[in-house]
N, CA, C and O atoms as a DFTB+ gen file, in Angstrom:
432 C
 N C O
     1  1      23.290     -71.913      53.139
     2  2      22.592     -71.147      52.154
     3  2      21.355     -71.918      51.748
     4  3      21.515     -72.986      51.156
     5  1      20.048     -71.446      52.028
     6  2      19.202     -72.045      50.937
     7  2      18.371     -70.943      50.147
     8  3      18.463     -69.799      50.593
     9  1      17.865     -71.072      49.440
    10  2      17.112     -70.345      48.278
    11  2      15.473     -70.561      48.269
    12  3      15.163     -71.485      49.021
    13  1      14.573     -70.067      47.743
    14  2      13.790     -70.204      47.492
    15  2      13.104     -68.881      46.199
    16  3      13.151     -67.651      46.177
    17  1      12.669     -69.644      45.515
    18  2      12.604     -69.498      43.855
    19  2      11.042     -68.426      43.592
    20  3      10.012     -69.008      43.934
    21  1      10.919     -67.516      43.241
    22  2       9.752     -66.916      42.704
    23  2       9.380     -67.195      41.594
    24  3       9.834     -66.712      40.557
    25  1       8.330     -68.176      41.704
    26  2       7.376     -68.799      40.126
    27  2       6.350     -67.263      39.699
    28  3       6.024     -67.160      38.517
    29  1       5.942     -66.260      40.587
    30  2       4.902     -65.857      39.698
    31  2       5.733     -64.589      38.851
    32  3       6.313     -63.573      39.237
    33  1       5.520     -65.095      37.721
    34  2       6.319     -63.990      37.070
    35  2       5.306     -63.409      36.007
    36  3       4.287     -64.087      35.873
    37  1       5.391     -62.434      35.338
    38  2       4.717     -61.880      34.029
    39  2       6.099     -61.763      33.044
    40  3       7.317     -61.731      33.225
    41  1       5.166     -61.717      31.892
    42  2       6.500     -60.797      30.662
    43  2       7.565     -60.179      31.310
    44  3       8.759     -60.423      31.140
    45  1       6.891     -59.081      32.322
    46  2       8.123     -57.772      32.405
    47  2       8.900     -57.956      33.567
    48  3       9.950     -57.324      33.686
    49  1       8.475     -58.837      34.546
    50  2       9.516     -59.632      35.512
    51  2       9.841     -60.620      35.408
    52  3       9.112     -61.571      35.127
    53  1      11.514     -60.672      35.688
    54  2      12.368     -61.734      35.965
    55  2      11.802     -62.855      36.920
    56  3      10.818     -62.626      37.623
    57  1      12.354     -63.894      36.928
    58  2      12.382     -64.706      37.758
    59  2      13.485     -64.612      39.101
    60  3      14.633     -64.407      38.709
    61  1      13.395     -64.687      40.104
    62  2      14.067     -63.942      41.433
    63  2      14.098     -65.719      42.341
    64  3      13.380     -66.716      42.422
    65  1      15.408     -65.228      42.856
    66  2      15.778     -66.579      43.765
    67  2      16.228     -65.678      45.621
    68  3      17.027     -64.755      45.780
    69  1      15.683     -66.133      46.330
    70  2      15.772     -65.445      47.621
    71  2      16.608     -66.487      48.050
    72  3      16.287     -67.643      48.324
    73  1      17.905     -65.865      48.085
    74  2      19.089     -66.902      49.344
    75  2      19.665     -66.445      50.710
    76  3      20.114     -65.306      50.840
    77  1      19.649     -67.307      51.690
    78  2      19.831     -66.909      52.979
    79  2      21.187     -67.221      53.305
    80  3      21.452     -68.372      53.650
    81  1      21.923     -66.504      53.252
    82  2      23.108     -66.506      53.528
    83  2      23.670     -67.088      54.910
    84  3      22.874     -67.313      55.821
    85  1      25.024     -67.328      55.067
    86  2      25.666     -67.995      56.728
    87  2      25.443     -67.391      57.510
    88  3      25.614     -67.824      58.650
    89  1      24.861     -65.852      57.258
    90  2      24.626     -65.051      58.740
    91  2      23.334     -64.751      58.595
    92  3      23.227     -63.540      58.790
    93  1      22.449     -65.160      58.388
    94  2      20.784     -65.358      58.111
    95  2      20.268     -64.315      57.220
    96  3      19.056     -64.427      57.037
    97  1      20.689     -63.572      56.758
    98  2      20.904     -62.535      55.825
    99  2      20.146     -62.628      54.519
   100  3      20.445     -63.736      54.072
   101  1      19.580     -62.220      53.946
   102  2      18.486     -62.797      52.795
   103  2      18.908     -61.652      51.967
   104  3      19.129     -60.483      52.284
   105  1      18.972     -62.285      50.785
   106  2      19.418     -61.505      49.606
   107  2      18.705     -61.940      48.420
   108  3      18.805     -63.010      47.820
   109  1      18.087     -61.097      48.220
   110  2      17.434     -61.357      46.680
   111  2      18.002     -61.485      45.513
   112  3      18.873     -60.617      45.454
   113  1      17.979     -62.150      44.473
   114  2      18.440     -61.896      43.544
   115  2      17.974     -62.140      41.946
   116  3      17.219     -63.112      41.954
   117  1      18.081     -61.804      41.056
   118  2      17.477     -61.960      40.003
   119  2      18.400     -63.714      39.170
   120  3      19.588     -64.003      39.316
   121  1      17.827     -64.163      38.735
   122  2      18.372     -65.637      37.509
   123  2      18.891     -64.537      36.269
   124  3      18.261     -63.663      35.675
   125  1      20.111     -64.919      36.176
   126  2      20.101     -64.667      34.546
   127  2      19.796     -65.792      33.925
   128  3      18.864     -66.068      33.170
   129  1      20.753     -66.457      34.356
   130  2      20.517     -67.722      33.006
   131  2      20.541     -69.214      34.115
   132  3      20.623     -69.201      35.343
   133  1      20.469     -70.088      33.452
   134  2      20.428     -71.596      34.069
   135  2      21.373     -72.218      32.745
   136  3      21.263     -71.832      31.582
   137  1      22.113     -73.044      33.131
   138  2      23.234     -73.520      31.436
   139  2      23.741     -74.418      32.390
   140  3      23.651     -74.487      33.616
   141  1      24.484     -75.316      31.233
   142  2      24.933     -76.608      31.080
   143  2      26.828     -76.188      30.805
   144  3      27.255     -75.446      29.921
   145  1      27.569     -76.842      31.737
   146  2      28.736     -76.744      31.927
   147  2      29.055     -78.408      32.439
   148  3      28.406     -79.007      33.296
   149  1      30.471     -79.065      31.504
   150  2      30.963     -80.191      31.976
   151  2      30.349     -81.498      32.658
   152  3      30.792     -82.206      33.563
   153  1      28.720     -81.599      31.618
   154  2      27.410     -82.163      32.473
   155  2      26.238     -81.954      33.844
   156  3      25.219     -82.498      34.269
   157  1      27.102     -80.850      34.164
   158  2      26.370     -80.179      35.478
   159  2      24.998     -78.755      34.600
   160  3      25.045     -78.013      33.619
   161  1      24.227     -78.983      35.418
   162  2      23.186     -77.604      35.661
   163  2      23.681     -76.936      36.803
   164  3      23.929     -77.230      37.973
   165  1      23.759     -75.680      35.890
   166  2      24.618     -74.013      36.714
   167  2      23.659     -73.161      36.849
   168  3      23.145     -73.072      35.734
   169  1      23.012     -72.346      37.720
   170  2      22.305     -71.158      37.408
   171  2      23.405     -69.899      37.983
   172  3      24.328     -70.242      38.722
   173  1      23.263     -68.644      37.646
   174  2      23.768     -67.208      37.692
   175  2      23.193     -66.555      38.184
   176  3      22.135     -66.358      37.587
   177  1      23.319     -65.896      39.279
   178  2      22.480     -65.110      40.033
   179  2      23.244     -63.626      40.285
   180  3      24.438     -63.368      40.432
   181  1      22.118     -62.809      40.274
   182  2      22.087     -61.429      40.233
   183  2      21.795     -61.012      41.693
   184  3      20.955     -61.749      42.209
   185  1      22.224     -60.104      42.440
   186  2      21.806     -59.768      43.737
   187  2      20.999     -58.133      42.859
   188  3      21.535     -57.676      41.849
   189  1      20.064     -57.654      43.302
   190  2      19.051     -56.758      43.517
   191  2      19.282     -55.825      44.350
   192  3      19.629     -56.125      45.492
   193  1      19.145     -54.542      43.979
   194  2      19.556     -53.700      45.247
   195  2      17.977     -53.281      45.945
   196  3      16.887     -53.853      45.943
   197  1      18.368     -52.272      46.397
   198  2      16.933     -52.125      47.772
   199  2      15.828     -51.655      46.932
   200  3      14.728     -52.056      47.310
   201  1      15.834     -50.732      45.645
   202  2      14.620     -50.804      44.590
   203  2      14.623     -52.423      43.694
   204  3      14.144     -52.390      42.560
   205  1      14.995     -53.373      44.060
   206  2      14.323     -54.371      43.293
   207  2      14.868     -54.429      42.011
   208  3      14.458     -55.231      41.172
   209  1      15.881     -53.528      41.782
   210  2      16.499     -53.447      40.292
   211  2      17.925     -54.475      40.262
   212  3      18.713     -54.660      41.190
   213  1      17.956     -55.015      38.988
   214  2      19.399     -55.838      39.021
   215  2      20.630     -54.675      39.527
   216  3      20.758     -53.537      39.075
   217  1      21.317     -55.210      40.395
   218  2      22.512     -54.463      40.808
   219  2      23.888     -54.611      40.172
   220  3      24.864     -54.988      40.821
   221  1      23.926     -54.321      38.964
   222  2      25.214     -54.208      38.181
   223  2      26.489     -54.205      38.666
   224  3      27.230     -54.865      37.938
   225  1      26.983     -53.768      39.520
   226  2      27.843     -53.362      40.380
   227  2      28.407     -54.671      41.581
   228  3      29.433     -54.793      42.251
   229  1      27.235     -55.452      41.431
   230  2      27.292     -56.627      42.310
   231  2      28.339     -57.925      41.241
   232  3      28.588     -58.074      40.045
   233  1      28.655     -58.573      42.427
   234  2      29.007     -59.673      41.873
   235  2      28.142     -60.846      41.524
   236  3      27.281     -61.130      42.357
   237  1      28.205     -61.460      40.615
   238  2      27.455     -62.730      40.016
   239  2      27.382     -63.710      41.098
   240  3      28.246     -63.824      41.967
   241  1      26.630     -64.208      41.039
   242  2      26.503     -65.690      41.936
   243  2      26.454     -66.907      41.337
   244  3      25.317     -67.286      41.056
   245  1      27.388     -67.659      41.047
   246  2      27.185     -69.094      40.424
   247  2      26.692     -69.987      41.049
   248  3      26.724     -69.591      42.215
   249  1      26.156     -71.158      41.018
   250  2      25.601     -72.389      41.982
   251  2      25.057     -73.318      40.725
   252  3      24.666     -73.121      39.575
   253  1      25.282     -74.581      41.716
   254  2      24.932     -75.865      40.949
   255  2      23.352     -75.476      41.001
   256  3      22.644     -74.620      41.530
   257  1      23.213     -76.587      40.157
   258  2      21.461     -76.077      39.927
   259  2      20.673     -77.467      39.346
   260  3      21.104     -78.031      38.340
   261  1      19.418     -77.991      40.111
   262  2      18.929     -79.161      40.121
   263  2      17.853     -79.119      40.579
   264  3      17.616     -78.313      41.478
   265  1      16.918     -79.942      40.117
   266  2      15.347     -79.481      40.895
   267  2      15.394     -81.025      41.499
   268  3      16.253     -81.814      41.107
   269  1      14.377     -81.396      42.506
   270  2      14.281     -81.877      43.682
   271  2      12.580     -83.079      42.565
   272  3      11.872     -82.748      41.614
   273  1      12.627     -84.064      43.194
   274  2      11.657     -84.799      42.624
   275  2       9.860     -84.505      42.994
   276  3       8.893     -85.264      42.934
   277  1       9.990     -83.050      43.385
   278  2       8.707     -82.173      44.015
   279  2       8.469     -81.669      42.575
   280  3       7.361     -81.680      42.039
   281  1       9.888     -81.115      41.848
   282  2      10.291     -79.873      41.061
   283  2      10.565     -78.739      41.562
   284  3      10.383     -77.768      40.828
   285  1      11.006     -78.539      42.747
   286  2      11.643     -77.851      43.880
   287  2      12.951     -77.413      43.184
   288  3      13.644     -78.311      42.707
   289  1      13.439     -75.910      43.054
   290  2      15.032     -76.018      42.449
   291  2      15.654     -76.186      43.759
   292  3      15.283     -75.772      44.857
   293  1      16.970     -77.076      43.327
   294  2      18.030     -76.908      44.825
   295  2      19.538     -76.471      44.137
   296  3      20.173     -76.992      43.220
   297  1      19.851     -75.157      45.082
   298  2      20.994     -75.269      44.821
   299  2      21.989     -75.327      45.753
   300  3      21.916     -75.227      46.977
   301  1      23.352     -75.578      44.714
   302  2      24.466     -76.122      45.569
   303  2      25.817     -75.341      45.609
   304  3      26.575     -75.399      44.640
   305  1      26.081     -74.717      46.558
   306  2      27.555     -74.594      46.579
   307  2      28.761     -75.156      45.454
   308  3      29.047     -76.351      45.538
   309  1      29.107     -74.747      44.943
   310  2      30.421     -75.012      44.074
   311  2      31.573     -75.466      44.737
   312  3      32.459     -74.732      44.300
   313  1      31.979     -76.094      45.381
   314  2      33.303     -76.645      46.366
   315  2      34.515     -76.665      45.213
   316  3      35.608     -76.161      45.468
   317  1      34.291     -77.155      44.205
   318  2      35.800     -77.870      43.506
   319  2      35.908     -76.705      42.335
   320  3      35.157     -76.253      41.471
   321  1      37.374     -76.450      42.825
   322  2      38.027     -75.000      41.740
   323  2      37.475     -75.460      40.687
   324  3      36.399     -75.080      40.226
   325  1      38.398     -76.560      40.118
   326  2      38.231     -76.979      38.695
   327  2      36.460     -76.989      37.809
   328  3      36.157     -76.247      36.875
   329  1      35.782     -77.771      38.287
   330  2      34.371     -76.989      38.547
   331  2      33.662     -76.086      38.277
   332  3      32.716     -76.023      37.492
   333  1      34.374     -74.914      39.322
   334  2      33.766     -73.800      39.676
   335  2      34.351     -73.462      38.466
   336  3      33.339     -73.266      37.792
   337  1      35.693     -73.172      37.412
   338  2      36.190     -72.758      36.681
   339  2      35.242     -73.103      35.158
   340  3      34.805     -72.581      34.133
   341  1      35.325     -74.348      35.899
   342  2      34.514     -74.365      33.715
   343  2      33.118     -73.819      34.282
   344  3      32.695     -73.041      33.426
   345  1      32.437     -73.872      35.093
   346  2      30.846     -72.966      35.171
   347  2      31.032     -71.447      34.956
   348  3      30.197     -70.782      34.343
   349  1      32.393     -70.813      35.595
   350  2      32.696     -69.502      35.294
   351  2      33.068     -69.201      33.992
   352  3      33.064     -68.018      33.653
   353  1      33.450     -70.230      33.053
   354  2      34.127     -69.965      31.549
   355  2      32.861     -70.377      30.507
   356  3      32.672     -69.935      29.374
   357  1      32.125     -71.276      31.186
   358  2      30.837     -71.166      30.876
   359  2      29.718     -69.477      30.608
   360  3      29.292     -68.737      29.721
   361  1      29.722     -69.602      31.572
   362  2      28.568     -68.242      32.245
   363  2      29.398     -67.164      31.089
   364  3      28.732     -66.640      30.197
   365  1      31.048     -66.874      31.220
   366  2      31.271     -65.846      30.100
   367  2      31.218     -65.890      28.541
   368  3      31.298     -65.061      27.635
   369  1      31.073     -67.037      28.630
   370  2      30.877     -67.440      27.135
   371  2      29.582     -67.034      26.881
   372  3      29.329     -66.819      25.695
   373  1      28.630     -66.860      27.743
   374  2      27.105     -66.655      27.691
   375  2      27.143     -64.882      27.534
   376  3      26.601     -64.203      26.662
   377  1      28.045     -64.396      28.789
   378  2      27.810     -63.404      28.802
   379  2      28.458     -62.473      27.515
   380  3      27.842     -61.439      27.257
   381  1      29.534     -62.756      26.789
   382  2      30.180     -62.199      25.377
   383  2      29.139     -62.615      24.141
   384  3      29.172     -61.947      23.107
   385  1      28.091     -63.887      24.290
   386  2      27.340     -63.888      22.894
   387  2      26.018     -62.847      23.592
   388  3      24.964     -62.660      22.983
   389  1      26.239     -62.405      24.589
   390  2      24.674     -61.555      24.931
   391  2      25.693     -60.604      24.308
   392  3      25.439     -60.419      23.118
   393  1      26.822     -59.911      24.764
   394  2      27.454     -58.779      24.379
   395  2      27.262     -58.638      22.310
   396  3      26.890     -57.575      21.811
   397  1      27.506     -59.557      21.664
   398  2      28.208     -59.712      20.205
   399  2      26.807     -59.550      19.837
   400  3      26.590     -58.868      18.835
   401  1      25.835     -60.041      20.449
   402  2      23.951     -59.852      19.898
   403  2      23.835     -58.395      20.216
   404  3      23.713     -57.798      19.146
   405  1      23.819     -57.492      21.317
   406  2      23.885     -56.554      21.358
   407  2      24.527     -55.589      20.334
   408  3      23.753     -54.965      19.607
   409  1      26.013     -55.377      20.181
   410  2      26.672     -55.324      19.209
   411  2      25.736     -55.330      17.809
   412  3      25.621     -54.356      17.065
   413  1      25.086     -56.655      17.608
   414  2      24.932     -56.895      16.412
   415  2      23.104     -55.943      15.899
   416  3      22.800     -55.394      14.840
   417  1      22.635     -56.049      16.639
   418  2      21.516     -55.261      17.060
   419  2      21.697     -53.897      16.678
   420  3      20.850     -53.483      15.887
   421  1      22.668     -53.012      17.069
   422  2      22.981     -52.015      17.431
   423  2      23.418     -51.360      15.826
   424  3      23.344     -50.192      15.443
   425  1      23.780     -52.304      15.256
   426  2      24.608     -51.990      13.826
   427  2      23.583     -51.876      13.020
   428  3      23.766     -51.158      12.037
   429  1      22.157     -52.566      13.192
   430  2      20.774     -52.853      12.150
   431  2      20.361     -51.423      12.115
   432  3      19.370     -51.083      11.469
């Protein structure tokens, strides 16, 4: 897998990470977030469907997350359950205070 990162962004676009999958396969995807789990940098990735829109329906993509002494991001495969578990209990903890702000928004 490697990635490569879209810097030009405006206000109304996301930031987008292009990863090439084991069968050369390129999949776009949108960043939600980048966060801090058990001392590691995690980013969350969104796959995009064929209009360029976040694909809801898709599954999340977790990966270690580290920039390169260029400032290059690199990311990494998750190998170790334990790991992979607190970045996933991480990421939902992110994703229930986006939910409870929503929520809270909604009530104003």
């Amino acid at each position: 897998m490697s990635e490569n990162m879209n810097e030009n962004m405006n206000e109304t676009e996301a930031a987008t990470v292009t990863l090439t999958l084991d069968n050369n396969e390129e999949l776009e995807c949108a960043v939600l977030t980048i966060f801090e789990a058990a001392g590691n940098q995690y980013i969350a990735l969104l796959p995009l469907n064929e209009n360029g829109e976040e694909d809801e329906e898709s599954d999340v993509y977790l990966y270690r997350f580290s920039e390169t002494e260029d400032g290059e991001p690199k990311l990494e495969n998750i190998e170790d359950d334990d790991e992979y578990d607190a970045a996933a209990d991480k990421f939902d903890e992110w994703m229930d205070s986006l939910e409870f702000d929503e929520i809270d928004l909604d009530e104003d």
